[in-house]
C-alpha positions, 0 to 999 in steps of 0.5 A: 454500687450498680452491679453489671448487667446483662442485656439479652433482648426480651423474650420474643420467643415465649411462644404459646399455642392453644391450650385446651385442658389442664391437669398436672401431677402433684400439688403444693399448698402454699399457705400452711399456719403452723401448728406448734411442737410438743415433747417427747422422751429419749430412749435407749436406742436413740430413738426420740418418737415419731412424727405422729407420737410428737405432733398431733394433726387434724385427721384427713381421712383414710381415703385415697388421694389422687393425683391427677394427670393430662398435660406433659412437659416433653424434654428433647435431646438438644440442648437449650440456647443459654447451653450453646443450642442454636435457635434454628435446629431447636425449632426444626428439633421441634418439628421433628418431633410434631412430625414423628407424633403425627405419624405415630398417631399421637394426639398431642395439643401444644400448649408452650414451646421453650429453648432459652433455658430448656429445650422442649414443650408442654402437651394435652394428651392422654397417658397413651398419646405420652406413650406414643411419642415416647417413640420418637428419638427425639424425646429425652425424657416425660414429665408431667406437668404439675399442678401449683396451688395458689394460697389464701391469706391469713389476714389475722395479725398485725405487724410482724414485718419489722421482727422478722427483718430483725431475725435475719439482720437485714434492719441492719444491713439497712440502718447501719450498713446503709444498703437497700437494694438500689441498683438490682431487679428482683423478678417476682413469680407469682400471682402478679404485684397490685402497683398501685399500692403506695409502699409501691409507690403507686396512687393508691386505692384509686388507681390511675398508675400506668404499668410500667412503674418506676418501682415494677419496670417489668413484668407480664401477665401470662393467664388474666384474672379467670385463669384456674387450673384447680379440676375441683374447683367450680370456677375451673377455667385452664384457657389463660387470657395473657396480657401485659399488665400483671396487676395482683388480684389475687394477693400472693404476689403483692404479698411476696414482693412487699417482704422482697422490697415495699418502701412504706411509711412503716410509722403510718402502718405502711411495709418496708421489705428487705430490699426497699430501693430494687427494681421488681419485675412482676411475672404473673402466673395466677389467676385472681383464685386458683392453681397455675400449672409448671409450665407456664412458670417454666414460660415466666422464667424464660421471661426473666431472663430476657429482662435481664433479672439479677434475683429471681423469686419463687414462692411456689412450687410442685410439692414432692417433686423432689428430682432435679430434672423437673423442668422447672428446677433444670431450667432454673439451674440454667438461669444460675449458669446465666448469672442469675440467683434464683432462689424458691421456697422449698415447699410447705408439705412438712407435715406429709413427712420426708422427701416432701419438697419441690421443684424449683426449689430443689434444683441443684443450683437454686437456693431452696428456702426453708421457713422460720417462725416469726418471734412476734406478732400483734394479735386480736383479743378477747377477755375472760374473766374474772380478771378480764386478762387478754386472750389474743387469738387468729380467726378461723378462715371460713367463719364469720369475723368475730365482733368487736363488742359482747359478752358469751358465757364460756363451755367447755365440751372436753378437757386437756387430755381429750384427744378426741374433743367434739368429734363426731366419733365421741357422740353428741356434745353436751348442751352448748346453748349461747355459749362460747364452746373451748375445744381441744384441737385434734384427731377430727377436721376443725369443720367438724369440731366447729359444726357439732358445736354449732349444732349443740347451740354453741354461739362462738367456738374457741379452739386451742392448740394441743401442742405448743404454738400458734395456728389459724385454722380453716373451717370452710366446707359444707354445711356452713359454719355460722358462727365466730370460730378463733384459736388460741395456744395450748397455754392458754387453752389450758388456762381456759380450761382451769377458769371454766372448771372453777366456775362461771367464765365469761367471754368479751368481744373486744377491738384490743390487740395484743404483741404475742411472744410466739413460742415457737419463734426461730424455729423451723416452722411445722408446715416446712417441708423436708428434703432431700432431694430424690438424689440425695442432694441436701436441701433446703439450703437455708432459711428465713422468717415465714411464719406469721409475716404481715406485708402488702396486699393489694388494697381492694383486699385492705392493703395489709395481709397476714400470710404464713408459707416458706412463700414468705420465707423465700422473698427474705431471701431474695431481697437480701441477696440483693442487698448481698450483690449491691455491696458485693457486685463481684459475687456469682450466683455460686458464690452468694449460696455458699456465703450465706450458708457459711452465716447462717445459723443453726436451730434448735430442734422445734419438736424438743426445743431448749433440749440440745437437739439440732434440727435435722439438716434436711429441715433447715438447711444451713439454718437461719439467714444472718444477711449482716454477718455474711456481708461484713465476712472477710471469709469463706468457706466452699463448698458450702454443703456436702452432700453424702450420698448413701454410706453403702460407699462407705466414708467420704473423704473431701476438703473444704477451702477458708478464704481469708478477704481481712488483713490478719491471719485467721486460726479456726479450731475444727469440730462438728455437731450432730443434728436430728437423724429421720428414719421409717416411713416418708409419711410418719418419719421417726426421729433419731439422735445423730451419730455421724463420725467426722475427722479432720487431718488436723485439729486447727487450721491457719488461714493467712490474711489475703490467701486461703486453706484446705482441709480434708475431712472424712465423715462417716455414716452413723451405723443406724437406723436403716435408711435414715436421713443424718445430718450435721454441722462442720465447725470452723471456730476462730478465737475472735469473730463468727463461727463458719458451718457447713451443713452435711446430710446423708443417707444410712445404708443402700438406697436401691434397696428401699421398698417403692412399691407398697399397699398404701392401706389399700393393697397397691398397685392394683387393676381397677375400672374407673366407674365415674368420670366427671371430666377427662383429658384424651383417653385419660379418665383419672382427674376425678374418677371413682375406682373399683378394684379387681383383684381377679381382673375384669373384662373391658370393651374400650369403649370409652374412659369408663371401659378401660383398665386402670392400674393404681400406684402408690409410690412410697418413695421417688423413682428414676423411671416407670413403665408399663408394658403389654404381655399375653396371658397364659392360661394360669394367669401369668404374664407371657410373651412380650405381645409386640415383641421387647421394643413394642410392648411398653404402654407407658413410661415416666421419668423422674417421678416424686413419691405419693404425696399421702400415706394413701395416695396413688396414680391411676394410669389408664391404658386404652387398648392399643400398642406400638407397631413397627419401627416407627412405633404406629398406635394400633388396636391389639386384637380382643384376649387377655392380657397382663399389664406389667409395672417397672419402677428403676429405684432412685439413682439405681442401674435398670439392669441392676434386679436389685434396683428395680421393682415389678407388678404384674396384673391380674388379667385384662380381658379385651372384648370389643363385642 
């Protein structure tokens, strides 16, 4: 079946004016190699460890970690044009706003203009500029426009492609239900698509095919290959060059669109994707390396409305963005009220803790994508012997290609149970010289490890895990490593380890690879981040196989890449919806969520698996995609999640409604499971047993053939601990045929009354100089300044950037709003009169902002010496004194004028002395 378009004319309308510098606020890694589980203990209390106790990570310092920031989405009042905005009044809205700017002496640089999904623009300015502009009664709300960082591949398995379409039954969906997408565009937003590929149908290697192509019809290119809007990196180039052709030299993309719909020769080693006959659109926002910036996503989304997409993908996002109104989840909200699905990864910051995913993922009405490790892979191998066994193994990325051939006696510089093996921190190695050195992962970077090894003599380097699981580690960084640097599971590091303690090992180099039962295969992978949202709306919603997923890559890149990502978890998604709506044209975008989340499968917990334990709702969402099951279903049930709330409002009674498609009545038998409950830091969660109570109005429910029922179900939250994020499971079991879930998640006890701000290690929020400043936007030197507390306060000419004050934040938990406002000192230090009065003193304010992204992470917000004056709000110089800088933070979903919902700090003196 051909499902119904809509038509709406290109987007003539993305609109750009000239972008100068970019900076953005919160990033995300795209590409994270997952690290495996260990156990733990139950004790009395339900408490079953922490993220630290069950899981041992490469260390990344204690230093603070900035985000920076310098280029703003501005939100106005109007609403877009998908929302009933008339274009003309948005474009005068528009000017209005540049008008009240000028003469509010703000100092703004207009990078893009939208009103199709989302009224507003993005801006250049300083944080004082921001304030400025704030002024105007234009002006809904302030963003910052954040940083996505584009990700490496891992090119170090062979097929893998294969098992993961298995794991969601899309090899069924194909083979026996014979759908394949035929019919349906699926736009691509990402790093572009290399359509010269033949699993794309393009010529090949060659090249000589033009853009547009049979299988990529559309698409646009909205940077060029320099474009880099990564401040640390040395090829840094934030001015975009856009074109129409929106060829992949970066990877991601093709990579990303092969999982989605790749039509190869999969007997010649070629990809076959999800959905191998759907148009794809390829909407280009990377450069060939680098980092892009939310706005130009917000530009590409536009874009794909006006081509008239049915899917649209994002495998990127804005790690820790964890609102809904960021610009790029409201508008993709928008799109889904157009009648498109938009589904996005989640975020691949699992390992920074809770309340860790991102936007767009996070929007209300996306459909955010968790991932699953893969159930197999190919791997290269080495031999050891005395019985040449294979040792299959990934390559370090940032070392030399292991070779092919030759022999190394093995070393060993510790044992299983050094935690701390070949760090720095234990003295020197033993003597290494023209070995092959085994190494315990852990505590210290694998740069680190690999270098002491290096610079003991070691000729290759063996890394094995310290928990059960696959990694591929990275040991790029100065000096360089010189030598071969592989990783191997902790299984078989240890019997590595029993072989070298025996006696004399030895190492062979081979071309051999060997398929790998991966440990952790369907379980969630370690990387995945967790939700919820920064209102307490349950994502992700489901998920799908990204870890260890081989698929295209463009082929001056060797054709064929390995990449792990809820970036590759979200495509498997894409594409089945497809294969979803070309046997269902009648379902709307709500429609499909719900139903896929109805089918979905639940996963053990990773961290304890086989134990009985369920892995936290806000980790996996409904669970695994079963595409199949969800297209041969005769029922549904809606909603397809609850989300709870905080249970300081005490039990939630609702209903849920079975729709029954078939010919014969359906009879489901009412339960519900509990799944893993986290609590304590954001950073460190520990992890709980369940506990929620649930109670349904009856114990079984008759749904007749060709109609539907409802039943009311009252949950209530588990008594403990403080603050943790429960979850769980209603189940509609028939006697014959699959079982229906819905996922629930809520919070244990009162949300405004969490701590936002705290020390983070370094006693913050904190006044601070910034005392280097390599490169700046406006007034704002925090991109990649060096800060100096003052506990006592300090004396600042206003000279520049490096003479004015800086107010440090660490945000342990998302806020709604935040504010920093201008006082007069009194001689004992305190904050005084509001210096301009209570409408003219707020320096800075925020909306919506996520928690740090690190245990010591911050934001620094420079103030530049000058107010708001008059109704109209002109930026002036204050007069040389001393002044107080005060700090408002509203806590998530709280009441400004509630005291209990908001937090303040006030600094210590600001001296003003112009000289």
């Amino acid at each position: 079946m051909t499902r119904p378009r809509r038509r709406p004319g290109r987007a003539a309308a993305i609109r750009r004016a000239g972008m100068v510098t970019v900076a953005g606020a919160g990033m995300i890694a795209a590409t994270v190699m997952p690290f495996g589980a260990a156990s733990a203990g139950e004790t009395d209390n339900g408490f079953l460890g922490s993220a630290s106790d069950l899981a041992e990570v490469t260390a990344s310092g204690g230093e603070l970690v900035h985000e920076p920031s310098g280029s703003w989405f501005i939100e106005l009042t109007e609403e877009p044009a998908v929302r009933g905005g008339q274009r003309a009044q948005l474009r005068q809205q528009r000017a209005r706003l540049l008008a009240d700017a000028a003469e509010l002496d703000a100092d703004v640089d207009v990078r893009y203009t939208y009103d199709r999904l989302w009224n507003g623009i993005s801006v250049d300015a300083s944080e004082a500029d921001i304030a400025r502009i704030r002024g105007s009664r234009e002006v809904a709300a302030v963003y910052p426009v954040a940083t996505v960082q584009a990700p490496e591949p891992q090119d170090t398995v062979s097929p893998a492609m294969e098992s993961a379409l298995g794991m969601t039954g899309a090899d069924v969906a194909q083979s026996e239900l014979g759908l394949d997408g035929a019919g349906l565009r699926v736009a691509v937003i990402d790093s572009g698509i290399d359509y010269d590929h033949p699993d794309f149908g393009g010529s090949g290697i060659d090249g000589g095919t033009d853009f547009p192509t049979g299988r990529v019809p559309y698409g646009y290119d909205f940077v060029g290959d320099a474009y880099n809007a990564d401040s640390s990196s040395p090829a840094y180039n934030p001015v975009p060059a856009p074109d129409d052709d929106p060829d992949d030299c970066g990877g991601h993309g093709t990579h990303v669109a092969g999982i989605v719909g790749a039509d190869g020769d999969t007997t010649a080693g070629g990809v076959r994707g999800v959905a191998p006959a759907a148009e794809l659109g390829a909407y280009r926002v990377f450069g060939c390396d680098g980092s892009t910036t939310a706005d130009i996503i917000l530009a590409a989304l536009e874009m794909a409305h006006a081509d008239g997409m049915d899917v649209v993908n994002m495998s990127l996002g804005a790690g820790f963005a964890t609102w809904p109104q960021y610009p790029t989840a409201a508008a993709s909200d928008a799109l889904v009220d157009e009648g498109v699905v938009v589904v996005a990864s989640i975020g691949n910051s699992g390992a920074s803790g809770t309340w860790s995913a991102g936007a767009p993922g996070v929007g209300e009405k996306v459909i955010g994508v968790a991932s699953f490790d893969n159930v197999r892979y190919d791997a290269r191998a080495f031999t050891a012997s005395p019985d040449d066994r294979p040792f299959p193994y990934s390559p370090a990325t940032g070392a030399p290609e292991p070779p092919a051939d030759g022999s190394l006696p093995m070393s060993r510089t510790g044992t299983t149970d050094s935690p701390t093996d070949a760090c720095t921190a234990e003295g020197p190695l033993p003597d290494l010289t023209g070995t092959a050195a085994l190494i315990r992962r852990g505590e210290c970077p694998f740069h680190e490890k690999a270098v002491n090894a290096q610079n003991a003599g070691a000729e290759a380097v063996v890394l094995y895990n310290n928990v059960p699981g696959s990694f591929a580690p990275t040991v790029a960084g100065e000096p360089a490593v010189t030598i071969p640097v592989v990783a191997v599971s902790q299984a078989d590091g240890h019997e590595l380890d029993a072989r070298i303690a025996a006696g004399d090992t030895t190492l062979t180099w081979t071309e051999e690879t060997v398929t790998v039962e991966n440990p952790t295969g369907g379980l969630i992978s370690s990387f995945s981040s967790y939700g919820m949202t920064a209102e307490l709306d349950l994502k992700p919603d489901l998920g799908a196989p990204g870890g260890l997923i081989r698929s295209t890559y463009p082929l001056e890149e060797g054709g064929y890449g390995l990449l792990s990502g809820t970036s590759m978890s979200s495509p498997h998604v894409a594409g089945a919806v497809a294969l979803l709506l070309q046997a269902r044209p009648d379902l709307e975008p709500g429609q499909v969520r719900d139903l896929l989340q109805n089918h979905a499968v639940p996963a053990d917990w990773s961290l304890i698996p086989d134990s009985g334990y369920i892995e936290p709702v806000h980790r996996q969402g409904a669970g695994m995609l079963a595409i199949d099951t969800a297209i041969l279903a005769d029922t549904s049930l809606t909603p397809g999640k609850l989300s709870l709330g905080e249970s300081e409002n005490g039990p939630v009674t609702t209903s849920v409604t079975v729709r029954n498609d078939g010919d014969a009545d359906v009879v489901y038998e009412l339960s519900h499971v509990d799944a893993i409950t986290t609590a304590d830091e954001p950073n460190d969660p520990g992890f709980y047993l369940g506990g929620a109570s649930v109670e349904f109005a009856v114990e079984s429910l008759t749904v007749p053939a060709g109609g539907e029922a409802a039943v009311e179900v009252t949950i209530t939250a588990p008594d403990g601990p403080e603050f943790g994020q429960y979850g769980g499971y209603l189940l509609l079991t028939p006697e014959d045929g699959d079982t229906l879930r819905v996922p629930f998640a809520g919070l244990v006890g009162d949300y405004q009354s969490l701590t936002v701000l705290t020390g983070a290690g370094a006693g913050l929020p904190a006044l601070a100089a910034v005392t280097q400043c390599d490169r700046f936007v406006g007034n704002d030197c925090t991109m990649n300044g060096v800060f100096g507390l003052l506990p006592d306060g300090a004396s600042f000419g206003m000279s520049g950037p490096d003479d004015m004050p800086a107010i440090l934040v660490h945000r342990e938990y998302p806020v709604e709003k935040l504010t920093l406002e201008l006082f007069k000192a009194r001689k004992d230090g305190s904050a005084g009169a509001p210096f301009g009065g209570k409408n003219n003193n707020t320096v800075l304010e925020l909306d919506y902002l996520g928690r740090s992204g690190t245990a010591t992470g911050f934001n620094a917000y420079v103030w530049d010496g000058t107010r708001s004056v008059g109704r109209r709000g002109v930026s002036l110089n204050v007069p040389d004194g001393d002044y107080v800088l005060r700090l408002t933070v509203v806590k998530p979903l709280g009441d400004p004028e509630n005291p209990d919902h908001v937090e303040t700090w006030d600094s210590p003196v600001i001296t003003v002395d112009r000289g």
